[in-house]
N, C-alpha and C positions, 0 to 999 in steps of 0.2 A: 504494500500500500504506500502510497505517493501522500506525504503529508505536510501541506502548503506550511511556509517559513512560519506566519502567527502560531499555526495549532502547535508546531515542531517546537515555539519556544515554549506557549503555555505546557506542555505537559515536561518539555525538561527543566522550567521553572518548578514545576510541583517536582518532581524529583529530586531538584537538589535540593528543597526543603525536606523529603520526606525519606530518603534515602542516602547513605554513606557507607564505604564499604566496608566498613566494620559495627555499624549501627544495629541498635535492636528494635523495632517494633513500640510505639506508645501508643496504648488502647484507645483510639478516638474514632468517631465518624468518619467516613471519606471526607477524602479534600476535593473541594472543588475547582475544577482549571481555574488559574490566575489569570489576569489578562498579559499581556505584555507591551511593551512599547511598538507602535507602529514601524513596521520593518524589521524588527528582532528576529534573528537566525538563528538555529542551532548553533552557529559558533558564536555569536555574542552572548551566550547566556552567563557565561561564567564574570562579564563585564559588566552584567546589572549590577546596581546598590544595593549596597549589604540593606537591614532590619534597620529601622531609621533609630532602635533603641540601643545599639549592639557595633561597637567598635566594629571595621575591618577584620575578620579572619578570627572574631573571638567566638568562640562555640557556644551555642544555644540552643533548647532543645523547646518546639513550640506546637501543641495542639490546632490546629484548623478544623473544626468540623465541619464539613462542606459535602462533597460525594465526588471523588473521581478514583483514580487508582490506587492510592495509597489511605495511609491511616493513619501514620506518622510522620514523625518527622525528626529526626535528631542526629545532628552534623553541625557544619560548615556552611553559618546563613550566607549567600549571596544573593538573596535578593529581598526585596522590600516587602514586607508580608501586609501590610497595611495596605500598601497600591494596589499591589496582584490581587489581595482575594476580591472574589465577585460580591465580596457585601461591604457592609461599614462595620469596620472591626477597630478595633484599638487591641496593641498588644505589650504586655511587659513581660521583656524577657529576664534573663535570673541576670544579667549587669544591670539594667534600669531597678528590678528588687534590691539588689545591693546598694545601688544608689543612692535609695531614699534611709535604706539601714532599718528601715521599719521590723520588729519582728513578728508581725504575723500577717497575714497575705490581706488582711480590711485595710489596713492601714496605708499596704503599699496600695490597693486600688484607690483609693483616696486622692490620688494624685492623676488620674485618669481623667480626661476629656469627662462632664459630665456627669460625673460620679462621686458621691457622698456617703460617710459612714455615717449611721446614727444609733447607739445606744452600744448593745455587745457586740462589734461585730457586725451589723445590719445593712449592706451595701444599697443605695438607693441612686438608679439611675436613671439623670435628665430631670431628676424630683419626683419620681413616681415609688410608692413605698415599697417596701422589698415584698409584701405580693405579688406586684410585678415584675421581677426579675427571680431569674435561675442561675442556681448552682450545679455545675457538674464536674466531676471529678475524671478526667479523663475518657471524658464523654460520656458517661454515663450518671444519672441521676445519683443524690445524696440525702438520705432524712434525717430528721432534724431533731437535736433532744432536746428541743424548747417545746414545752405546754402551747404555748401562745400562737405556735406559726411553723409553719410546714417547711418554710426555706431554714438552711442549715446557716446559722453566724459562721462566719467566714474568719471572725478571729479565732477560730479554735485551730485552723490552719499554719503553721510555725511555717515563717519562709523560707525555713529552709530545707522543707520537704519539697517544694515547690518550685519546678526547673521554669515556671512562664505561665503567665495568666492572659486570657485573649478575651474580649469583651465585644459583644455581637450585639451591635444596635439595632442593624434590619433585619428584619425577621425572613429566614429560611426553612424550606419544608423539612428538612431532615434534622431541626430541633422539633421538643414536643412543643404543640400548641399554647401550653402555658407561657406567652410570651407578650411583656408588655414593653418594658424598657432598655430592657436586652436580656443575653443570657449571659455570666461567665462560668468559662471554662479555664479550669487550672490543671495545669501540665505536672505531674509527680515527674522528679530525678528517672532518669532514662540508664542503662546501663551502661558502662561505663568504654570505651574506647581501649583506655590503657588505665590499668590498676595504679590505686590511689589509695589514701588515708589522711581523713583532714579527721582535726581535734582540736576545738575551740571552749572559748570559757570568756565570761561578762560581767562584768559589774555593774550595779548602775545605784545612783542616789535621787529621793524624791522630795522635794522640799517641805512639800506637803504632811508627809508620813516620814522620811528616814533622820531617826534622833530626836522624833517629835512624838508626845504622847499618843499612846493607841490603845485597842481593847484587843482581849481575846478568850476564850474561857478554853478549860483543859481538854477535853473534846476525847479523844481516841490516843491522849496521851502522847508519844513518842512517834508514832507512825505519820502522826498528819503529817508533817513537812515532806513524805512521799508522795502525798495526796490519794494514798490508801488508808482507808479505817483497818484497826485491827481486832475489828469484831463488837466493839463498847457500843456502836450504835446501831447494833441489829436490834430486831422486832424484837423488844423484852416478851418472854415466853406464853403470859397468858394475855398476853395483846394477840400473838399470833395464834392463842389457841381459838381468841373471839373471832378472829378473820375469818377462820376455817369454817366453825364452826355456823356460820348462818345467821346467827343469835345477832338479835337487835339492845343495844345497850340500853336505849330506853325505856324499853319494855320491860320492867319486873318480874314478867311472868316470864322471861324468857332468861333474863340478865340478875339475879337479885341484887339485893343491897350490895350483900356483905361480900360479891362475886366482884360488883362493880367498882368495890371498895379496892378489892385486893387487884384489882388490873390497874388501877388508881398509883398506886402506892409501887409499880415498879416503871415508872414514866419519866419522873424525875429527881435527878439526884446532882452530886456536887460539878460532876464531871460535863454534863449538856447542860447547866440551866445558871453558871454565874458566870457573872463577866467579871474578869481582871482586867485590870490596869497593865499596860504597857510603856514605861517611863522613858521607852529610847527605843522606836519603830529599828529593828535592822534594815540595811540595804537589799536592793534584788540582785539578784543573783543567776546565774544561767549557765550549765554547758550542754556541749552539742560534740557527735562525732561522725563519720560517715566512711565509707568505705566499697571499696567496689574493683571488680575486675572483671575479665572477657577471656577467654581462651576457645583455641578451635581443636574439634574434636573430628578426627581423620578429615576426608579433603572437604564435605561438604558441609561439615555441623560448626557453630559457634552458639557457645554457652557462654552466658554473662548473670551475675549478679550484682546489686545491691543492696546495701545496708546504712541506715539511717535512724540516728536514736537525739533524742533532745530531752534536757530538764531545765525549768526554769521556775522558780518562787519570785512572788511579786506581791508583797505587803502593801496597800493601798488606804486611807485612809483620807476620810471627806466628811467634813463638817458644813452640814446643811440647813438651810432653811426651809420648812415646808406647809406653807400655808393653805387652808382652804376658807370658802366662803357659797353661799347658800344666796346673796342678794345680785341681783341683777347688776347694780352698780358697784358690788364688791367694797359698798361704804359698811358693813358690818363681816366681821371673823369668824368664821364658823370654828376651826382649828390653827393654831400658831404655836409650831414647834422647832426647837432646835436637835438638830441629832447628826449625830458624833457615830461614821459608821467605820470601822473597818476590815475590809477584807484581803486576807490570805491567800491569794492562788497560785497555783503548783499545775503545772502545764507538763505533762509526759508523752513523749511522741514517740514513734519508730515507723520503720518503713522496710519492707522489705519484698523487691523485686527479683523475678526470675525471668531470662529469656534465652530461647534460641529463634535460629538463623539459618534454615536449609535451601539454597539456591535462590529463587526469590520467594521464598514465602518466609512470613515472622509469626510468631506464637509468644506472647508473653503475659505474664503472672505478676500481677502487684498487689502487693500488702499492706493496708495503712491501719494503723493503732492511735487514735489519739484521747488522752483521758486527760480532761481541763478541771480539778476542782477548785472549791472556791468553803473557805471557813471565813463564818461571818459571826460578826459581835455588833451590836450597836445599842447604844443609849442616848437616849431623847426626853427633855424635858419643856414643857409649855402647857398650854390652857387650852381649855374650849367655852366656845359661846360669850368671850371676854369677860369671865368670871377670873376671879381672885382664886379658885382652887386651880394647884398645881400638879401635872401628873408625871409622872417617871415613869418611862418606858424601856422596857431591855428585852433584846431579841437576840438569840445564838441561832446559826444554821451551818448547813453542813451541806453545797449541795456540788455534786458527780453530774459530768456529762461527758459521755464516752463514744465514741465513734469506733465502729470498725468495720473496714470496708475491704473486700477481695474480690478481684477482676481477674477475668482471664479474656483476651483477644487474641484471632487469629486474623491474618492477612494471608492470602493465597492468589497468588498468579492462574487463573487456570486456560490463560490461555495469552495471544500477544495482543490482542485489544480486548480482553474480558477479567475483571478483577473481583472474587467474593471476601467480601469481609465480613467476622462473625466477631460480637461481644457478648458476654453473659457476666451479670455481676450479682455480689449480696451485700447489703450492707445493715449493719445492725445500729443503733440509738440508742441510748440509755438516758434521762436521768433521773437518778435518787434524791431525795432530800427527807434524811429520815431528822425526828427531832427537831423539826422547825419550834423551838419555844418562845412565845409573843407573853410576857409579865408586864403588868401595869399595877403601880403603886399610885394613891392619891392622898395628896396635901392641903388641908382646907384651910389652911391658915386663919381661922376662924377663933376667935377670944374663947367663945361659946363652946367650942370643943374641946375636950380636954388632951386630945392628941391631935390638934390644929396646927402643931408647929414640926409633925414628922409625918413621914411617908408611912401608910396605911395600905393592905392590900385586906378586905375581906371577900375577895371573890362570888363576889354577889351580880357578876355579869355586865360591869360597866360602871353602874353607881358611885361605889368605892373600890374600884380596882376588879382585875381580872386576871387569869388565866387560861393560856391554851396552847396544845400542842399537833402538828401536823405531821402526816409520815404522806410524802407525797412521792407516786413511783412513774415511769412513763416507759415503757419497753413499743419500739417501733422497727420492724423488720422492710426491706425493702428489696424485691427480686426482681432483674430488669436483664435484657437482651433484645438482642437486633443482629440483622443483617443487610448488609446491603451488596448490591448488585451492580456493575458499574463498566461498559465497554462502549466503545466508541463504535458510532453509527456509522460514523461518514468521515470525512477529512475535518469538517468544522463542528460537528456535531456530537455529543457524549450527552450520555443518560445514566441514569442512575435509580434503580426502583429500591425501596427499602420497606422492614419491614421492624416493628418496636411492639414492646410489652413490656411493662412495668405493674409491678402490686405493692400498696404500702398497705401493708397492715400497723396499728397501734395502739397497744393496750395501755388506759392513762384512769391512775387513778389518788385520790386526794383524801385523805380520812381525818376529819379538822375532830377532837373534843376540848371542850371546853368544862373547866373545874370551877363548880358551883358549890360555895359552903352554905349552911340552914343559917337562919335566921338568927340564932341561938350561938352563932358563933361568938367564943368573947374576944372583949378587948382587949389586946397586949402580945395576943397570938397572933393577929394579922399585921405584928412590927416584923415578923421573921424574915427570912432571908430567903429566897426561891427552894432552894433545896431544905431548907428546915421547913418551911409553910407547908410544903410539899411531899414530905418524908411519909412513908406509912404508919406511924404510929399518931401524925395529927390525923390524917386521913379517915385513920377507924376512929382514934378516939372522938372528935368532934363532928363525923359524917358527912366529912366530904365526898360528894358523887363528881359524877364524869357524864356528861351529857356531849353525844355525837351527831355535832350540829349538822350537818347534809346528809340526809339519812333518803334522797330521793333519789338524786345522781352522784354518791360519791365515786363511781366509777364510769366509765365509759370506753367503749372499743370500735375504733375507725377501720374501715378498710379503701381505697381509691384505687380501682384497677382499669387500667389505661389499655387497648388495644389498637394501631394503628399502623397505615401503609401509606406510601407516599411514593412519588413519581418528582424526579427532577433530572430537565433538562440546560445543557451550555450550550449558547449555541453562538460561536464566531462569525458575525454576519458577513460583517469585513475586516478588516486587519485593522479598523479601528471602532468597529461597533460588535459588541456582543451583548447578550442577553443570556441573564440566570433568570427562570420559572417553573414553579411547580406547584402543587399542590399534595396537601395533607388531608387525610380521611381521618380522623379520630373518633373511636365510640367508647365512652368513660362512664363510670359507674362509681358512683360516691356515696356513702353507706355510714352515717355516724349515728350508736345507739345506748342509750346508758345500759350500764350492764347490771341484773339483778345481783346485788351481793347477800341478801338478804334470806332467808329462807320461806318467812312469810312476806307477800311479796307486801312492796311498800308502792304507794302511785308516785310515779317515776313524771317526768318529762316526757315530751314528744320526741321522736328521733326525726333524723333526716333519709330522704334516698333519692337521690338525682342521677336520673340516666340520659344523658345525650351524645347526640351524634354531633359534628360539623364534617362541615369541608372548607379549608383557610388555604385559601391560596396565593402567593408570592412572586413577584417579578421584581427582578433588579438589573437596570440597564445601562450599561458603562460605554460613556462616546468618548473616545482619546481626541481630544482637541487639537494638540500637539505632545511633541515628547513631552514626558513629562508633565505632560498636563491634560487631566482629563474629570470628565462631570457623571456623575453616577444619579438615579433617579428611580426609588424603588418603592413599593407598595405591598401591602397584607392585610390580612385578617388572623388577628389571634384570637384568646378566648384570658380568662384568669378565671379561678376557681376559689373558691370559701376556704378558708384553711380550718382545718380539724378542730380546732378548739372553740372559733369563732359559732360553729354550728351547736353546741351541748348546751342546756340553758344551766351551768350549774356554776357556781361563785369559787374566782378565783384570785390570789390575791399577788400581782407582781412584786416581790423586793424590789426590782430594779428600778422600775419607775414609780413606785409605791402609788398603784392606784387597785383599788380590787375592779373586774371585770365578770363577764356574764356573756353568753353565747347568743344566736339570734337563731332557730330553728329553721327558721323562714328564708336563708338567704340561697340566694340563685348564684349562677355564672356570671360574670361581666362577658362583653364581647368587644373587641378593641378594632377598630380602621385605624393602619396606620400609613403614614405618608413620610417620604423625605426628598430632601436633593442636598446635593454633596459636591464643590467644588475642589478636587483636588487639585498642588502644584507643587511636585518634586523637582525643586530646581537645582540641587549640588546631593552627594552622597552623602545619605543621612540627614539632609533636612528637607521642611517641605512645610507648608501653606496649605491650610486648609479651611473652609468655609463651608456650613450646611443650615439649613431650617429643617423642621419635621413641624409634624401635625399628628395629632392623637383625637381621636373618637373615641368616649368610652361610654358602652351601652351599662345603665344598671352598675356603676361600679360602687365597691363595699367602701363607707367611709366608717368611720367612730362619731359616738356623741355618747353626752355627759347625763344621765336620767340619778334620782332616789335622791334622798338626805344623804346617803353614803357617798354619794360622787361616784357611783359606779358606771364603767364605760361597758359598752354594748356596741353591735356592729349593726349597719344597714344599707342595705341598697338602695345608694340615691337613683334619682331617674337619668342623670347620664352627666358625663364631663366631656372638657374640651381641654386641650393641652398643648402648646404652641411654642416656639422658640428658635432659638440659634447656636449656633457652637462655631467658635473660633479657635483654632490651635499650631501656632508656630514652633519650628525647630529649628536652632540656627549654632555654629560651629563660628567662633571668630580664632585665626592663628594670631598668637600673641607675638612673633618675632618682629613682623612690620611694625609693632607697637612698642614692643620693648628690648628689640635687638636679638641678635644669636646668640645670647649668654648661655652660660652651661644650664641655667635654670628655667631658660625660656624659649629653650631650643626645640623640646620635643613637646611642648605643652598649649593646650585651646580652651578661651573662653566656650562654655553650654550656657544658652539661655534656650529654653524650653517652658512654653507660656500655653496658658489655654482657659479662654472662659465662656461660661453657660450660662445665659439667658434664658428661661422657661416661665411660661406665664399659663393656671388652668383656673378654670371657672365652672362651677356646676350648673348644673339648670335645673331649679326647680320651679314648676308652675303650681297655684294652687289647687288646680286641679289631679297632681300628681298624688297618686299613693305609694305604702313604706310600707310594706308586711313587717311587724314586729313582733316578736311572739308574746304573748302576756301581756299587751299593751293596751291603754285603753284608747286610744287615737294609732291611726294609720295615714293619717293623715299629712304627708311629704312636708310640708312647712312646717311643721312641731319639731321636724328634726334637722332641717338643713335649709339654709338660706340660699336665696339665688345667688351667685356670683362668689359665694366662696371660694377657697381655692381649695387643692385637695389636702390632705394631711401630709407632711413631709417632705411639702414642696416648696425647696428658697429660688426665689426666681432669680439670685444672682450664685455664681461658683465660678469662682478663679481658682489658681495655681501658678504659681512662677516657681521654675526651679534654675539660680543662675550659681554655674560655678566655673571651676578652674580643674581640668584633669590631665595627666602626662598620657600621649601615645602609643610610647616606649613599652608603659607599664605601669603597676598600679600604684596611682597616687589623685585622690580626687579630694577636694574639697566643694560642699556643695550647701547653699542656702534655699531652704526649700520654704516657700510663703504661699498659703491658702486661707480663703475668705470663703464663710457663706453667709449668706443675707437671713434674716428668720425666716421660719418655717413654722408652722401649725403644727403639733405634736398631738393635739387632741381639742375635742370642741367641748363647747363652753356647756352649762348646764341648763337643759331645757327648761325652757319656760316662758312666760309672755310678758316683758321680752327676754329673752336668751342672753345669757353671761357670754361676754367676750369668749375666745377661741385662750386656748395655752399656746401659746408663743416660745420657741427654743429659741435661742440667741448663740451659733456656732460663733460667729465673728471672726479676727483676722488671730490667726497661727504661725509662727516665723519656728522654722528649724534649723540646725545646722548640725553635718554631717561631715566629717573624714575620715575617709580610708586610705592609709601607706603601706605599701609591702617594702619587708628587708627581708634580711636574706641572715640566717639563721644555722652554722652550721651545715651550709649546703642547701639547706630546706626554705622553701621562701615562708615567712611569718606576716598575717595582716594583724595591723592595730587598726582598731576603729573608735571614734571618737563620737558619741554624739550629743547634742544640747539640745532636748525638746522646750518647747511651749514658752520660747524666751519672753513671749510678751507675758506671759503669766495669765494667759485667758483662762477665765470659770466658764463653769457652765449656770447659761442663765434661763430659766423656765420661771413663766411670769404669766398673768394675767393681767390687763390694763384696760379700766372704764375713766375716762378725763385725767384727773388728776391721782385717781385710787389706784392704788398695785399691790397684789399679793405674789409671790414668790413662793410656787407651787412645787419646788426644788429644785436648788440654787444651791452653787458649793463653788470654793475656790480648787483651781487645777494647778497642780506644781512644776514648777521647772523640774526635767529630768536630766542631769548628766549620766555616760554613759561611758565604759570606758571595757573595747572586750581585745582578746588577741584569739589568731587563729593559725594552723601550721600546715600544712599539707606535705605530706612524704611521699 
């Protein structure tokens, strides 16, 4: 077959992305043909521009998931992977990772075209909330061990598991339809070329927390700083014999007293329910190793492994503000607290890859391990209702989120224009949080009381104090595979048919009691101390019960099974026009139902069951204007779906953003139109101009709003949004010699400045003739709960980024200032009512970093020092509400400057 100069470059552009002759296989989708510059020959290709992220000739290993011949990709970039692919991509590869020094993979996308973290982890892009965007691990899907949301936080990811992140803004059929803002996809370390051993270690100090008072209670003793318990906080025995056993606690006839007494009396003790003082927070700390090699085995086989392990503790502590209010104009305080929180997290990672290599076909196995926990202490003191009683509040928790994820991909040649690829993966979610213990003592400062002047707790359910304890669990399995099919038609023409299945199962459950004393309790015994108040012999003596507050849906089990085929074609019209389109078949089944834990049954909630079909289909059409410069124009239909928690109606209570929540039975699918145009201009190696608009449609999308005296948020589907904007992003390289001579120090070395900002503006539409299915509600009515012209939650209509620095050619030595800005954002809406409380406002504002990395040379071995200076402006985080002149501060804390200080070796 005779194959004209364009197609001969696009498919040996994808080659030398996805293939090297010692390279192994990375589990991803097909790549789809790149375009190439008008007139490019098979012998020009190796004279394209490198990755505009990636020095000349420096190795990088990067995910495309697209559809053509290959899967992977891991070599020797020469060419520009942002121009060739046929969509709008953004990509960091592991030098631009390195660069920012970030460690964990949110942090580095943060500095993306577009792209904003918010809360743990939570990547939000173009302003649309992380609903609308996906995570995939190697091209295949990830669950999630948050309660809250179905996308996985992307801080749980240590970067330096992580060879390259690629960020897919237009939508393509051979992702799943869940696609609003984009999807990324992160590249795991690839096998190695030529054996190695790197071994690093870090320091870092917090201004905030390190040397500065903290809390923490004794917890699991010795073990936590592994971020393993060593048994202290399993299921105490006749807790777990209640579980089993069906028995409802507040039923007498089932639970008695003196049963209830003695499950009572093994819950809390010295060990989970006091807080210590902390006089002098330690610093954080981190090491990391990795290791890897390749060998061939007789003439046809090469085998490669790696190996990757990380540890890191990160003591944090934040002194907050956290206000609420009940009036419209926020002239009266419902609650006005101070609290003093801090957390202990211990981040454990490993990785572990197998591959071969037989002729052209690749098989390879990857392993990821990640277990993120977090021990927590906090005490809070203030008022409610701007009464003169004062209350003291302490909370210890202990909470597990663990990821483990195993892929297996195959690529096979089976013919010379015909390519099958096959992936199958599992990945499991956890998290625990056993022992959540919430104490409240009250101070009435009152003449008239004869204990007016000390903290009080008689557990009388809020009045004068309380107590309660939570064991909350969440097990989410996730099975997923695909194939795709992929040969060339013609000279300009390739296709690619595929086929996906994915099933998340998730069993999630929350068992809150709360310890209620009689009446009759005396005075002088509720001065004790958590674990003495608490102890089994007040218990029996004075008869305290246990009362197990969610006795409707304290459990629940989700299932979402996705089945779907798709067609997509390339097609080279001319040497300077081509076209990606195709279309996606998806039929999805979403299934969330409390689960009876109960023997005798209890009247539960309503569940959900949504079964639909679509068909979303995609065009993206690339006109090379001139070299180097060409305009891209692309179109879709996606969908977004309810995430699992949002559907249960059952009360849950976030730490992080300290607001309790409630599910909407009721909610549907969104369905999204979307639009762009794309001006690109690669005008030198490695830099490039670029300019685009998009447009968003969004049918029925899920927002938040604020309902009850509790302030409890709840989800609903408005009647539709609009979403509009622009993105600007330059890359520019200046040589410092014309400017400061050929000295020895400014010989091999170039100014980076690399800039980029977002514009995005969305507005709801509500009419009032619109309705809002809400479950349990007594209006449905669309204007009770969302105003016209809002904007959606999560959305700053301004994101910048400047990253300007100084780096050598030769070799490593960068210095880099990295400065980002976002504008507020909505976090969550105001509290209904006529008229409705202002919106919660986040205040990201402006972020200034600074980062250096220098290599020496070590005994033969080269050694990096790296240096980094976070948060120099000393930005808080500011969450606020504002009616004219009144503002409450619904949580507000100052954020510390971070220095950093790590070395690392490679042998």
């Amino acid at each position: 077959m005779t194959i004209p100069p364009r197609c001969a470059a696009l498919l040996l552009a994808t080659s030398a992305l996805v293939a090297s002759a010692a390279a192994l296989a990375q589990d991803t989708p097909p790549v789809s043909p790149p375009s190439a510059p008008a007139g490019s020959s098979e012998t020009d290709t190796t004279q394209a521009q490198p990755d505009e992220t990636t020095p000349p000739g420096e190795e990088v290993e990067v995910s495309i998931p697209g559809g053509t011949d290959e899967i992977i990709v891991t070599g020797r970039v020469d060419r520009n992977i942002a121009r060739n692919s046929e969509q709008v991509v953004s990509v960091l590869s592991s030098a631009e990772i390195a660069r920012t020094g970030e460690g964990n993979i949110a942090g580095a996308l943060s500095r993306v075209t577009g792209l904003s973290v918010v809360g743990s982890g939570l990547v939000y892009v173009r302003g649309l909330g992380d609903r609308y965007s996906s995570a995939l691990l190697n091209g295949s899907p990830l669950p999630s061990p948050e309660p809250l949301r179905r996308v996985v936080p992307l801080d749980l990811f240590p970067s330096g598991v992580i060879a390259s992140s690629l960020v897919q803004k237009s939508y393509s059929v051979n992702f799943p339809g869940e696609f609003g803002g984009g999807v990324i996809n992160l590249t795991t370390k690839a096998v190695p070329r030529d054996p190695f051993l790197t071994i690093g270690a870090g320091l870092s100090i917090d201004s905030e927390t390190t040397g500065q008072l903290g809390y923490t209670y004794r917890g699991g003793g010795r073990s936590d700083w592994t971020g393993f318990d060593d048994g202290t906080r399993d299921i105490p025995p006749l807790l777990a014999e209640y579980f089993a056993s069906g028995a409802n606690l507040n039923n007498p006839n089932e639970v008695t007293p003196a049963q209830n007494r003695s499950i009572a009396g093994q819950l809390v003790n010295f060990g989970n329910a006091v807080v210590q003082r902390v006089g002098n927070m330690p610093p954080n700390g981190s090491v990391s190793t990795s290791a890897g090699t390749a060998f061939d085995v007789g003439s046809d086989l090469r085998l490669g492994v790696i190996f990757a392990a990380g540890y890191s503790s990160r003591p944090q502590t934040r002194d907050a503000i956290q206000q609420t209010s009940l009036s419209a104009d926020l002239g009266t305080i419902e609650s006005d607290f101070r609290q003093v929180n801090t957390n202990q997290q211990v981040v454990v990672n490993a990785l572990l890859g197998l591959g071969a290599e037989f002729g052209d076909n690749r098989i390879r196995w990857t392993n990821l391990f990640i277990r993120d926990t977090i021990k927590q202490a906090r005490l809070a003191i203030g008022n409610r209702q701007e009464t003169d009683v004062d209350f003291l509040q302490q909370r210890t928790a202990w909470f597990e989120r663990q990821l483990i994820d195993t892929q297996i991909v195959g690529e096979f040649k089976l013919g010379p224009d015909l390519n099958l690829d096959l992936r199958a993966a599992y990945a499991n979610s956890q998290r625990e949080a056993p022992d959540e213990i919430s104490i409240e003592y009250a101070r009435t400062n009152s003449l008239a009381d004869p204990f007016g002047d000390v903290f009080v707790n008689r557990l009388n359910n809020g009045a004068r104090g309380d107590a309660e304890i939570t064991f909350s669990d969440l097990d989410e399995d996730l099975y997923s595979g695909g194939l795709d099919l992929t040969g060339q038609l013609s000279d300009r023409l390739s296709a690619t048919f595929g086929g996906y299945y994915s099933r998340t199962d998730r069993r999630s459950s929350r068992r809150n009691f709360l310890f209620v004393a009689p009446s009759s309790f005396p005075a002088g015994v509720d001065l004790f101390r958590p674990d003495f108040l608490l102890q089994p012999s007040v218990i029996d003596g004075f008869g305290i019960s246990l009362i197990e507050v969610d006795t409707g849906t304290p459990a629940f089990r989700a299932r979402l099974e996705n089945v779907a085929g798709y067609v997509k074609a390339n097609w080279a019209i001319t040497d300077a026009l081509s076209v990606d389109a195709g279309v996606r078949f998806e039929h999805a089944r979403q299934q969330v139902d409390p689960i009876a834990v109960f023997a005798t049954p209890i009247a539960g909630t309503a569940g959900t069951f949504l079964v639909n079909e679509y068909w979303l289909p995609a065009a993206t059409v690339t006109w090379e204007l001139a070299p180097g410069m060409q305009v891209r124009v692309s179109g879709s239909k996606t969908i977004a779906r309810p995430q699992f928690r949002e559907l249960i109606f059952q009360r849950y209570f976030d730490p992080d953003s300290n607001r309790p929540y409630i599910g909407n039975p009721l909610l549907v699918d969104s369905e999204l139109t979307n639009g762009e145009a794309r001006f690109e201009y690669y005008f030198a190696p490695e830099q490039r101009l670029s300019l685009s608009g998009f447009y968003k449609r969004i049918e029925r999308p899920i927002e938040t709003f604020i309902t009850g005296g509790d302030l409890t948020t709840s989800f609903a589907n408005a009647p539709s949004a609009d979403l509009y904007g622009g993105e600007v992003e330059a890359v520019k390289y200046f040589d410092t010699a014309p400017i400061f001579g050929e000295g020895a120090f400014w010989a091999d070395r170039r100014f980076v400045a690399i800039a980029n900002y977002t514009f995005s503006k969305s507005r709801l539409s509500v009419k009032p003739s619109d309705v809002v299915p809400v479950f349990g509600a007594a209006s449905s009515i669309a204007t009770d709960y969302f105003r016209d012209g809002d904007p959606l939650t999560g959305q700053s209509d301004h994101i910048a980024n400047l990253q300007l620095g100084l780096e050598d050619t030769e070799r490593l030595s960068q210095q880099t200032l990295l400065i980002s800005y976002a504008s507020d954002r909505v976090v969550s809406r105001g509290l209904n009512g006529s008229p409705r409380q202002p919106d919660v406002i986040e205040r990201p504002g402006l972020r200034i970093d600074f980062v250096a990395r220098e290599e020496m040379d070590f005994m033969g071995s080269p050694v990096e020092l790296k240096f980094e200076a976070r948060n120099l402006t000393g930005e808080g985080r500011e969450e606020f509400q504002e009616a004219g002149s009144n503002r409450i501060d619904t949580n507000s804390y100052d954020i510390g400057r971070v220095f950093s200080l790590s070395v690392s070796t490679t042998f």
